[in-house]
C-alpha positions as CSV (number, residue, x, y, z in Angstrom):
1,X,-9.2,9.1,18.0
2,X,-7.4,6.7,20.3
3,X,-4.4,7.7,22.8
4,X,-1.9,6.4,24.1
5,X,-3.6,7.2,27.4
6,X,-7.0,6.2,26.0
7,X,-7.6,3.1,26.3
8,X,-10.4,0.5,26.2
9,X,-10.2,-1.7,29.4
10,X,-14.0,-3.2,29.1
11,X,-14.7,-6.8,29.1
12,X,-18.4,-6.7,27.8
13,X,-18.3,-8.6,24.7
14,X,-22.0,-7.7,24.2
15,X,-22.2,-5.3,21.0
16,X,-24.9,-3.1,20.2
17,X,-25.4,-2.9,16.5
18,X,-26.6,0.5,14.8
19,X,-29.6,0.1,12.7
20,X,-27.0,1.4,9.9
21,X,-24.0,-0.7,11.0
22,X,-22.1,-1.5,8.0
23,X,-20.6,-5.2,7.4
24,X,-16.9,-4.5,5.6
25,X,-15.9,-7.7,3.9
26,X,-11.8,-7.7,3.4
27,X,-10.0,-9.4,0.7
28,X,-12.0,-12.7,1.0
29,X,-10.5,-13.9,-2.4
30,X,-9.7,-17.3,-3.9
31,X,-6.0,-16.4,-3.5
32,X,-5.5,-16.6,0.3
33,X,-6.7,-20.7,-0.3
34,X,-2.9,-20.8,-2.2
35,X,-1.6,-22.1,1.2
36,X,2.1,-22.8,-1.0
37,X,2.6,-19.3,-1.1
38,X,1.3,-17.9,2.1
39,X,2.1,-20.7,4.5
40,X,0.2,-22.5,7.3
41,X,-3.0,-20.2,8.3
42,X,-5.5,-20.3,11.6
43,X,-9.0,-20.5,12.1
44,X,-10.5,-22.8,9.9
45,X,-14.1,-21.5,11.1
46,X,-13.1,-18.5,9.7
47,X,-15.1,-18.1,6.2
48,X,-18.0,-20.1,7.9
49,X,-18.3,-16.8,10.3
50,X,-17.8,-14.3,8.0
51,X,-20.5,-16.3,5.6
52,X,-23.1,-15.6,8.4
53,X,-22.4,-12.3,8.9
54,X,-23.1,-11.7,5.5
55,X,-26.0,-13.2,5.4
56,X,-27.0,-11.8,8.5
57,X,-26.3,-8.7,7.2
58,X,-28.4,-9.0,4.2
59,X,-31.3,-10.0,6.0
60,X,-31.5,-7.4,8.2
61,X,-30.9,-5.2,5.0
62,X,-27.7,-3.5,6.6
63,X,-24.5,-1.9,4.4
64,X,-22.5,-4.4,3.0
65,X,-19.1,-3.2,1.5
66,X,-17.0,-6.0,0.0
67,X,-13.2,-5.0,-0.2
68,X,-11.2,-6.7,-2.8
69,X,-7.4,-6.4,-3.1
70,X,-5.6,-5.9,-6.6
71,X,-2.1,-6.6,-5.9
72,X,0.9,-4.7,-8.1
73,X,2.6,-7.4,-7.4
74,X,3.2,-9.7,-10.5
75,X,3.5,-13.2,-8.5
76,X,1.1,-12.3,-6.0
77,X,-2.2,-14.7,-5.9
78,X,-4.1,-11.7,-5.9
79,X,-3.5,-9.5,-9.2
80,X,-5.7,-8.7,-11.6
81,X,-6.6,-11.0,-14.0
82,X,-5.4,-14.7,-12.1
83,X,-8.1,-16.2,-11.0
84,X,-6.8,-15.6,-7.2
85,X,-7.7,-12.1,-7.5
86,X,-11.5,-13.8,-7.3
87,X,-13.5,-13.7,-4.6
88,X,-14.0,-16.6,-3.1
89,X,-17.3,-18.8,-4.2
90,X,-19.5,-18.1,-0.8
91,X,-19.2,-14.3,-1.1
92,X,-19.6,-13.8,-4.8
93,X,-22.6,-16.0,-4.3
94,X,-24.1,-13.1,-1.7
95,X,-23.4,-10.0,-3.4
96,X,-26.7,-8.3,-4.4
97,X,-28.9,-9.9,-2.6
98,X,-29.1,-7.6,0.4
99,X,-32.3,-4.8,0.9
100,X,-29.4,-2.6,2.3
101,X,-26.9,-0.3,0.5
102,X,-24.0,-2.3,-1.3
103,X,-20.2,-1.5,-2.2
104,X,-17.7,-2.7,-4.2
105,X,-13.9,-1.2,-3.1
106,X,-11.1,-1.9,-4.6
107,X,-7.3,-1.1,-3.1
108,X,-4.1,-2.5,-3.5
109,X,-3.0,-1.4,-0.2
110,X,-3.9,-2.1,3.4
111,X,-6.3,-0.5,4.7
112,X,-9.7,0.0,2.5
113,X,-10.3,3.7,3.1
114,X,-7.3,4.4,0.3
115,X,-9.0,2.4,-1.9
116,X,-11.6,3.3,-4.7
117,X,-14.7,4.6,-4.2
118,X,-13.6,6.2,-1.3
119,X,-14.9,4.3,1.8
120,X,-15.0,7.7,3.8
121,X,-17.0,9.5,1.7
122,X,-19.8,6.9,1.2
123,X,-19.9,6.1,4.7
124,X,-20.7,10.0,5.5
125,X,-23.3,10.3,2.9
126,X,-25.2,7.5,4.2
127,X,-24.6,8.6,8.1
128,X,-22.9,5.8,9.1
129,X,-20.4,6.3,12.2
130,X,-20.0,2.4,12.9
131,X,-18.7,-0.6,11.1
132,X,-17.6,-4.2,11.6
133,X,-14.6,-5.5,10.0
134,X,-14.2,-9.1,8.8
135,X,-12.1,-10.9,6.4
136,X,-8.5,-11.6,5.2
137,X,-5.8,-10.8,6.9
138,X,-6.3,-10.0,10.9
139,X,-2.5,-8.4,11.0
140,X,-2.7,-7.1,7.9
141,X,-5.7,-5.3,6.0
142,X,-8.2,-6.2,8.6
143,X,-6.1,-4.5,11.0
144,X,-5.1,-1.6,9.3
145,X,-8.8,-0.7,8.3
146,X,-9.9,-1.1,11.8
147,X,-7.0,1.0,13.0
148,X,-7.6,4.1,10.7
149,X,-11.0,3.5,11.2
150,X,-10.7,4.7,14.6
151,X,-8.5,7.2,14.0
152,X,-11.5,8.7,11.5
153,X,-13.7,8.7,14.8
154,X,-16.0,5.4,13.7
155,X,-17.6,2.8,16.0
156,X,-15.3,0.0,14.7
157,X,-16.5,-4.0,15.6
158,X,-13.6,-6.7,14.9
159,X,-15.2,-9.8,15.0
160,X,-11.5,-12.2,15.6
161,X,-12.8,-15.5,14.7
162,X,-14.3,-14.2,11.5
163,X,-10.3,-13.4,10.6
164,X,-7.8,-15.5,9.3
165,X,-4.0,-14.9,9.1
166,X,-1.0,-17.0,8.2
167,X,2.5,-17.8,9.9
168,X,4.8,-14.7,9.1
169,X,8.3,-14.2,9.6
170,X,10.4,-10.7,10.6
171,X,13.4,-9.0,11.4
172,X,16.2,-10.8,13.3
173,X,14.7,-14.0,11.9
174,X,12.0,-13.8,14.4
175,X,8.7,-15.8,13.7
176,X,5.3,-15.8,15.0
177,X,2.2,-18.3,14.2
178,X,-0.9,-17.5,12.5
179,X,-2.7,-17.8,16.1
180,X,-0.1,-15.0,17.7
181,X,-0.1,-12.4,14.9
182,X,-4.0,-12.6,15.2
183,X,-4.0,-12.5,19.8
184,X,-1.2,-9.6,19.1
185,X,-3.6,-7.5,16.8
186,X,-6.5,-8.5,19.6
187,X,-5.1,-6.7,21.9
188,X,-3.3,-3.8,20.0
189,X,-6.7,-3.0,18.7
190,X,-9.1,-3.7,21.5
191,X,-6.6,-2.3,24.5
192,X,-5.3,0.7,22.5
193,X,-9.0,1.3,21.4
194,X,-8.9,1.1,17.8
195,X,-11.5,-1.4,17.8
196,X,-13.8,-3.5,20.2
197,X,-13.0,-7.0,19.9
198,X,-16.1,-9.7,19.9
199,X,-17.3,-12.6,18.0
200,X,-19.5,-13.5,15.7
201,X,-22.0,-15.4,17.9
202,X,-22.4,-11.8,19.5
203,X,-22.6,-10.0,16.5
204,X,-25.3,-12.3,14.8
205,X,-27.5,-12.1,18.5
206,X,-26.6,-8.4,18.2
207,X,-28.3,-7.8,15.2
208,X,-31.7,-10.3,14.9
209,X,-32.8,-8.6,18.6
């Protein structure tokens, strides 16, 4: 579990990747795409790299867990039953067709370990101790999931440009873009060692060696 006074000061980007690494897929739904209610987002490579870490993944027959958010919130893009609440085309397309074990969670909080099955549980049972986070939103669930994951004592992988976030506004009227929300959690997470940060290009060389 991280400490204030443990901290990750490494710059190696270079990731070794269990033979039972799990891929956690966050809330990649057809709702984040309503851009009128969320406002303007970043990384436009973003579902391009978590696509090929799926499939890269699957090919390797690795854990894929694919997280989706069911929001209580009645005008929210993502509750049950709107077609928001969807995953988005290129991942409903993949599920299944991966040699390795497969997940469906569901939560409609942050962080995917309160959700249902429980992520915890399944993780143990199959001996997995690291995992890589991707998806929607890098302040927001993917964050949260990679924080508790390190408090729970897992090897946690945040892959940043397979991530997306939008503009947000706080207290005091402050207001940060999409692109500084998702450097702030960079560092939170990589310097208070929650999580290493990488990319996908070293993920994907990480796991075809």
């Amino acid at each position: 579990m991280p400490t204030d006074t443990d901290t990750q000061t490494d710059t190696d980007t270079q990731s070794d990747i269990a033979r039972n690494a799990a891929l956690v897929v966050i809330d990649v739904q057809k709702g984040f795409d309503e851009e009128e209610f969320w406002g303007p987002r970043n990384n436009p490579a973003a579902d391009e790299n978590i696509a090929a870490l799926i499939a890269a993944w699957q090919e390797t027959d690795r854990p894929v867990v694919f997280v989706r958010h069911d929001s209580p919130k009645p005008a929210s893009p993502l509750r049950p039953g709107y077609e928001g609440n969807d995953f988005k085309e290129y991942v409903q397309a993949r599920r299944g067709l991966g040699g390795g074990p497969e997940l469906l969670v569901t939560k409609s909080v942050n962080s995917a370990f309160y959700g249902t099955p429980d992520l915890d549980t399944w993780f143990k049972k199959r001996g997995i101790s690291q995992f890589v986070v991707a998806g929607i939103q890098t302040n927001m669930c993917a964050e949260t999931t990679a924080r508790m994951g390190g408090n729970l004592g897992y090897q946690v992988l945040f892959p940043l440009d397979a991530t997306h976030t939008f503009d947000l506004t706080g207290p005091f009227g402050w207001r940060q873009s999409a692109d500084e929300l998702a450097t702030a959690s960079a560092i939170s997470l990589h310097g208070g060692g929650f999580a290493k940060v990488v990319t996908t290009a070293d993920l994907l060389t990480a796991v075809r060696e």
